[in-house]
Each structure stands twice: as C-alpha cells, then as structure tokens.
C-alpha positions, 0 to 999 in steps of 0.5 A: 620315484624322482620326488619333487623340486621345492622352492621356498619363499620367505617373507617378513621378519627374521622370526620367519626366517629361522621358521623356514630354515628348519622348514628346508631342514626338515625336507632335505632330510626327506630327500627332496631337492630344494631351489631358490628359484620358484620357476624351477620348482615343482612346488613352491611353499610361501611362508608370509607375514601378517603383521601390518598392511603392506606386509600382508599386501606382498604376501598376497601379491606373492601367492597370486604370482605363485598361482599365476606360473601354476595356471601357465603350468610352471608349477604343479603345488602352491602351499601357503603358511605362516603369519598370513595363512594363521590369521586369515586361512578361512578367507584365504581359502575363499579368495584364492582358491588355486592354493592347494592348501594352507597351514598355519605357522611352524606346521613343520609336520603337517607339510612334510606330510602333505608332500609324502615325507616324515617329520624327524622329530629328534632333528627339529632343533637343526636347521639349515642356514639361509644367512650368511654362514657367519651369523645366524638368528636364535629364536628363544620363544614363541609368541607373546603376552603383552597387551598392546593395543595394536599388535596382532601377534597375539592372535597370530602366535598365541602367548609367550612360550619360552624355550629351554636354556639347554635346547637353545644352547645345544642349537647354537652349539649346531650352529657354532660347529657350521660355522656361525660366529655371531648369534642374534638373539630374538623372539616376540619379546626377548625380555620375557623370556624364561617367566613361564617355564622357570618362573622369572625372567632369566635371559641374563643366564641364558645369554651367559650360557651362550656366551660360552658355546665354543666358536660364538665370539658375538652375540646381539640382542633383539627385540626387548620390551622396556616396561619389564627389563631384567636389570641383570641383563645389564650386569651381562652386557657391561661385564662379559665380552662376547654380548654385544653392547647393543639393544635393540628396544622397541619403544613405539612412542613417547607421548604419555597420552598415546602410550596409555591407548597403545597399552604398552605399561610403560610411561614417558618417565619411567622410560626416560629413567630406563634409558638413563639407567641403561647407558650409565650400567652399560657403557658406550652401548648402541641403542636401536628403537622403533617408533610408529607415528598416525597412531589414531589418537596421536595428535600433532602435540603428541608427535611433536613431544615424540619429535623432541624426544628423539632430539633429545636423547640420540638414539644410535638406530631408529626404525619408524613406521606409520600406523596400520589398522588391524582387526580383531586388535584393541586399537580397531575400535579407535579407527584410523583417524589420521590421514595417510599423507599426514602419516607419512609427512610425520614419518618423513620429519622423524626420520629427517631428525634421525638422519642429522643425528645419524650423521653427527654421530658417525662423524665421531666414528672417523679416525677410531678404530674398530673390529668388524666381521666381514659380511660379504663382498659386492663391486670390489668393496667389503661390506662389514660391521662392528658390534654397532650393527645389525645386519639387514636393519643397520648401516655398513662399513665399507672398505674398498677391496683393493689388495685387501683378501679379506675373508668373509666371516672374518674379524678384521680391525679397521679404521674409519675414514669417512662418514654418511648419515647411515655408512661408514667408510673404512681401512684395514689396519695391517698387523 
C-alpha cells in the first residue's frame, strides 16, 4: 500500500526547526515520502510558534491555508504541533475544528503514530538537514527556569532540561560526517546549561567537547542569559579557535526600572560590567543582543536611557522588538499600556541608532582581510560570512561571481572592498 505524501512547514525560531528535522527523519525512516510543497502533499504537518502576537498570527494564518486546500480537496490531513498547539490545544480544538488533530511540541511518537508509522527510538538523536548542509543547529536543551515577566516559554516547554554532553557530541559527530562544518549552538538559555544533570553550569566543557569533533571547524554561540554567565566560557572562546568570538546575549533592556518588572535578575550595573569584562577576556569578539521596546512600564525616560545606552556601547548586532502581551505571564496584569504607534516610532529610532553604528563599523572592515564560508550563490553573487556572522539574523558578504568557482560550504579569504550599514562587499584573495 502506497503511503502518503507529507509536506512539513516550519514556523518560527531555529529551535523549531531541529524539531522538524528529527521530525522528517523519523518519518523517512517509516518510508514516507516527504515534499516541501504543501499542495502536493497528502498530508501536511504545521509545526508553529507561540511565542509573541504576529508569530501566532502566521500560525494561525498557516493552518487556515492549510484547512482551505483540504476543504478544495488538495489534502486529505491537517496535523498541528508545536509551540501553538502546546499552549493553545483546547482552543484550537474549538476554533478550528477542520484540524484533524493537534500535538504538543517534540510529540515525535504520537505522530508517527498517528500516520501508522513506528517511532525508531534509537535513531532520535538523527536527524535530517533543512540548512544548508554546511551548518547546522545544535540544540543542547530544552526549556526554561528563568522568571521573566514576559516569556511565555515556560508555560510552553516546561523547565530547563539539559542534554547529556555525550549525546550532543555524538549529534554533532552525525552532523559532522553529512557534511557540517559550522555548529550553531542553541536552546532557551544556553548558559544554564549542564546545572540540572551535573549540578553546575558547564558549557565551557561542552563547547570544548565539540570543538574536537573531527570535521567541525566553527562553532557559534546563542541565545546566553547575562544575569548567570559562566566565566569560563570566556577562557574558551579567547583560547580555542574553533569557537567563535561572537555571542549572541539577549539583554531585553537596560533602564533598571523595566529590568526590575521584567524580572530578568540582572541590573544595569551589573550588566555594564559584564560587557566590559567580555570584551576585555575576549578580544575583537562580535556581540549580538535583543532589545524590546513599549514594554508596559517603560516610559520615555527609560527608553531614552536605552537609546543611550546602545550609543554608548556599540553593539556589533542588535535585534529589537515592540512588546506583545501574553497570557497567563507575570507581565499580563501590567497591561499594554503603550500605544502600538508609539511602540513602533521607539523601535524605529533604536533601530536608526543601530543602523549609524552598523554602518561605521563596517566601514572599519573595508581593506581587511578575512575568512568566510560560502552559503549560497543567487544572480551571479556569492553570498557569505565571517565568524562575525550568523546566518538568517546577520548581514552578508557578497562577492560577485565573476571567474570565481567557489564552493559552497567552502572557506575562502576575502577582502573587503565596500560597505552597507548591514552588507559588506568583498573579493576573493587568489593563493
């Protein structure tokens, strides 16, 4: 019997996209065919995201295309998982009834099951590759502890659940062996990790565990929470040259009025001092953050400190967001007291600040030399980065095809010749 087609779609952050590579693995071990067109599926599986108001709009709005090509007949099964479906099942259930059946997140068994396949428990480290076959996502736990007012996280994963250090570095020794050559370590907190299975946070071991996996020549860091920072990760990054220096640090703010009702335990100080101790022990690192901005008790002052602050320090990367309300979080009974055009008008002047910084710093770049790996190649023009740069979040090195034959996936040295507030532009360096 012919078994079904089944089309995957994966929405929001890179955590759910290792969820759905172990997914498809999982089911291409049960010999199913998977596409990546939905309309030439049987069946389609939506893996959504919860995590703030116009991620769960373009889930919603997902699955109701979804439910539309089944109601024209295009598809006989809509299955629903992930972040969304954890968090809002019941309702889901009600509102949208044409959904065949929800799961929660990382439900791998219940459906495999649910499409008459077998879960291969000893193959569930594997996983397929949706990235480009050069890099690869390394997700080292699950779930979170922290307090924040306005995370819902929590209530969608659960607590922090680290993996073993053997597991992960026999994953990346799969990964390794398909082909990967840069690891991009993430989870809810990546700096947590290790406290609940050895009893101390031990990323430093873990990172120089998979700094010696035959094959991996980077490995980048994500997603680490200031107010607990491993000092001997730093040790790591400034003394062994497969890790990256480059840190991605979601701060969220600076003002120590919003810090305090955001609950992230961590105080403008003290953050200052982190920052300061971070690039003296690590030299020349690249720092990403996150801010959000229209935070309920952020008032013009407070902004205007953040505005300041960002000046000041000069960040490399800065990802910012206006804030959304969620249910069922400490930070719901605050309300949304600032207007949606006022968020957006301080989002748009911290991201005017960032983009001037962006800018003079790449200018620096122009006639320096350095190595990138080449992630793909779109209207004649290599599109690369350096260990400055993350993919999906950061900017590009582009390099005009030309004569060029370059590999992708490959390492190449370049020179900068040109720069944009978020691109750089660049030559290959022959020899």
């Amino acid at each position: 019997m012919k078994k079904d087609k089944i089309g995957i779609i994966t929405l929001g952050c890179s955590k759910n996209t290792v969820d759905s590579e172990r997914l498809i693995n999982q089911l291409r071990l049960n010999k199913f065919d998977i596409s990546d067109n939905p309309e030439k599926s049987d069946t389609v599986i939506i893996n959504t995201c919860g995590f703030i108001e116009a991620a769960k709009e373009e889930s919603i709005n997902t699955i109701l295309s979804a439910v539309e090509l089944k109601k024209a007949g295009k598809l006989k099964k809509v299955i629903v998982t992930g972040c969304l479906s954890q968090r809002y099942k019941e309702d889901l259930i009600k509102e949208i009834p044409e959904v065949d059946i929800f799961f929660g997140t990382e439900d791998y068994e219940g459906i495999v099951k649910n499409l008459g396949g077998n879960l291969k428990y000893e193959l569930l480290g594997e996983r397929v590759i949706s990235t480009p076959k050069h890099y690869a996502y390394l997700k080292i736990s699950e779930g979170c502890d922290n307090p924040c007012s306005f995370c819902a996280i929590p209530l969608i994963r659960g607590g922090h659940k680290s993996r073993t250090i053997e597991s992960l570095v026999e994953e990346t020794s799969f990964l390794a062996e398909k082909g990967v050559k840069e690891i991009i370590v993430i989870g809810q907190d990546t700096t947590d990790y290790g406290k609940d299975i050895y009893g101390r946070r031990n990323l430093a071991e873990l990172l120089t565990k998979l700094s010696e996996v035959k094959g991996i020549e980077w490995i980048r860091l994500l997603y680490a929470y200031p107010s607990h920072f491993p000092d001997d990760v730093f040790d790591v990054m400034a003394g062994n040259p497969k890790i990256c220096k480059y840190l991605d640090m979601p701060l969220q703010h600076i003002s120590d009025n919003v810090l305090k009702s955001m609950r992230r335990g961590i105080t403008k100080g003290r953050t200052i001092k982190l920052i300061k101790k971070i690039k003296e022990k690590v030299p020349g690192i690249t720092l990403r953050t996150t801010f959000i901005v229209g935070y309920p008790n952020e008032t013009e002052a407070d902004f205007e400190e953040l505005c300041g602050f960002v000046s000041e320090t000069g960040f490399d990367r800065i990802g910012a967001f206006t804030y959304s309300i969620e249910e069922n979080t400490h930070s719901y009974k605050l309300g949304d007291s600032v207007a949606r055009e006022d968020k957006e008008d301080r989002l748009a002047r911290l991201m005017e600040i960032q983009n001037a910084i962006s800018f003079e710093k790449n200018k620096l770049l122009i006639g320096t030399e350095v190595k990138v790996i080449i992630d793909r190649l779109e209207d004649d023009k290599y599109f690369a980065r350096s260990e400055k740069d993350a993919p999906e979040v950061d900017g590009d090195i582009i390099i005009n095809k030309g004569n060029n034959r370059l590999h992708i996936g490959g390492f190449y040295n370049v020179k900068i010749v040109s720069a944009s507030d978020y691109d750089l532009t660049a030559k290959v360096i022959l020899g």
